[in-house]
C-alpha positions in Angstrom: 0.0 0.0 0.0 1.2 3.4 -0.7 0.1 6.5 1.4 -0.2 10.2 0.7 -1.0 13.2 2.1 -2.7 16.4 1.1 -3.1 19.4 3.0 -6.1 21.1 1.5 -5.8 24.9 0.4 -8.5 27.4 1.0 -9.6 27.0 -3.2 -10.3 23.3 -2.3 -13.4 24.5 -0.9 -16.6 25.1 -1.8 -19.7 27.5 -0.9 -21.0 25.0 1.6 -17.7 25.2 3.2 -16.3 21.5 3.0 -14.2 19.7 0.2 -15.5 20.3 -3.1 -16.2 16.6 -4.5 -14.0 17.6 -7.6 -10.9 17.3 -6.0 -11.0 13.9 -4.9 -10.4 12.8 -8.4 -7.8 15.1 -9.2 -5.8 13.9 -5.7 -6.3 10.4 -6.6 -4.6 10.7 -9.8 -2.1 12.1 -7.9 -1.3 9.2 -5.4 -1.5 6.7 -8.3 1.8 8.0 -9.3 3.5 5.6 -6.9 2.2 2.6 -9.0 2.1 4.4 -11.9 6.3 4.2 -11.5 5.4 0.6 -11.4 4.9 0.5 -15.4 6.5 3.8 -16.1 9.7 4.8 -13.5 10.3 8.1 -14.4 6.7 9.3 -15.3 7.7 9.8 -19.5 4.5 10.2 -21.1 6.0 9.2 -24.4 7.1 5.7 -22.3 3.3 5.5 -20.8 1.5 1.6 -21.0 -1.8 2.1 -19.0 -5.1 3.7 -20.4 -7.8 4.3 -17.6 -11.4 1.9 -18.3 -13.3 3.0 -15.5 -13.0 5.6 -12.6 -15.8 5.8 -9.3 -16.0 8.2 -6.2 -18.1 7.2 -2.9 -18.5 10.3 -0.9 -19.2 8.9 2.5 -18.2 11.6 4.8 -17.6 15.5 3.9 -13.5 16.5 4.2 -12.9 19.7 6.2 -10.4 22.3 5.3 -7.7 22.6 7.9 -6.8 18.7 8.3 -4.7 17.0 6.6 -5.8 14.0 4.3 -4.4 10.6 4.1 -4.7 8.9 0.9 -4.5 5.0 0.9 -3.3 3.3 -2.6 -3.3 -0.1 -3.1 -4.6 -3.0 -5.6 -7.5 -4.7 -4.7 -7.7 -6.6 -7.9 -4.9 -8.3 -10.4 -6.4 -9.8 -14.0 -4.9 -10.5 -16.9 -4.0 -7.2 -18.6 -6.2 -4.8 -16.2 -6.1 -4.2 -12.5 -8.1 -2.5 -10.0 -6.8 0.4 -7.7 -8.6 1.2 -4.9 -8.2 4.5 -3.0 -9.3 5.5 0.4 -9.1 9.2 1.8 -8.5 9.5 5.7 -9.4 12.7 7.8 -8.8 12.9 11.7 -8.9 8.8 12.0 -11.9 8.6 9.5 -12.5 7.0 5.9 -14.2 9.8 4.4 -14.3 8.4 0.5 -13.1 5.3 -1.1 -12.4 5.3 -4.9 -11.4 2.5 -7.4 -9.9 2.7 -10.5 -9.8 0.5 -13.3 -6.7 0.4 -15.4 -5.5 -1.0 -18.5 -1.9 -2.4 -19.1 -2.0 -1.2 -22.2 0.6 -0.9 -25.7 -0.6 2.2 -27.4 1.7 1.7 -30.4 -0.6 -1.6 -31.5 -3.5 -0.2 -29.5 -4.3 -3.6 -27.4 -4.1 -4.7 -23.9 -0.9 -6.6 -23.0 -0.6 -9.3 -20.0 1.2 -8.0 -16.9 3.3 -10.3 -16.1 7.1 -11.4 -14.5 8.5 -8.8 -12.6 5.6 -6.3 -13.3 3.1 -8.6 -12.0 5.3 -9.2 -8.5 5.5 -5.3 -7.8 1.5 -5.3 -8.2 0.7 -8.5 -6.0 2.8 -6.9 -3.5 0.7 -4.0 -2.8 -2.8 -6.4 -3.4 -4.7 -5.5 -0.2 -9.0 -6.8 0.4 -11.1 -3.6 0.6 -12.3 -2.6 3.9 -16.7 -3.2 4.3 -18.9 0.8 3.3 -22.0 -0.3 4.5 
């Protein structure tokens, strides 16, 4: 598991004086870098092999401006070619929003999913975590 954290600015808000929900996204994207070095070390567009398939948000609690915010990265499912990542935001000993993430291993040269396998595959199984119960 990988772990983040954001310290919201004043613009993070919004009118109703919480987190706008926009940002969670957008600081997601952010803490998938750390296995997005996985496929791509240095971050070189030009050298990118993932595309993004599907992206979701639950908004269980509002985030407050003037805490900190923990972001939790891990995988929480390994196929073939594509893999889940699942993202949990933490405020003052709280899981405020979970996100997952599906992405693509992905050769954009011959435009087709490739396996992820051998060494690749090892770095992903090692940060494979069960999701923790919403309800």
């Amino acid at each position: 598991m990988f772990t983040r954290t954001v310290e919201p600015a004043f613009y993070d808000t919004d009118a109703l004086g919480h987190i706008n929900n926009t940002r969670l996204p957008a600081w997601f994207e952010l803490a998938r870098n750390d296995l997005f070095r996985l496929f791509t070390p240095d971050l070189d567009p030009r050298q990118w092999r993932l595309i993004m398939a599907r992206m979701e948000v639950e908004y269980l609690a509002e985030l407050q401006y003037g805490s900190e915010i923990e972001i939790r990265t891990y995988v929480s499912r390994l196929g073939n070619s594509s893999f889940t990542v699942t993202q949990e935001a933490h405020q003052e000993g709280r899981m405020t929003n979970i996100g997952r993430t599906v992405m693509v291993h992905f050769d954009h040269q011959a435009k087709r999913a490739v396996p992820i396998e051998g060494e690749l595959r090892e770095a992903l199984e090692a940060h494979v975590r069960e999701e923790p119960a919403t309800a």
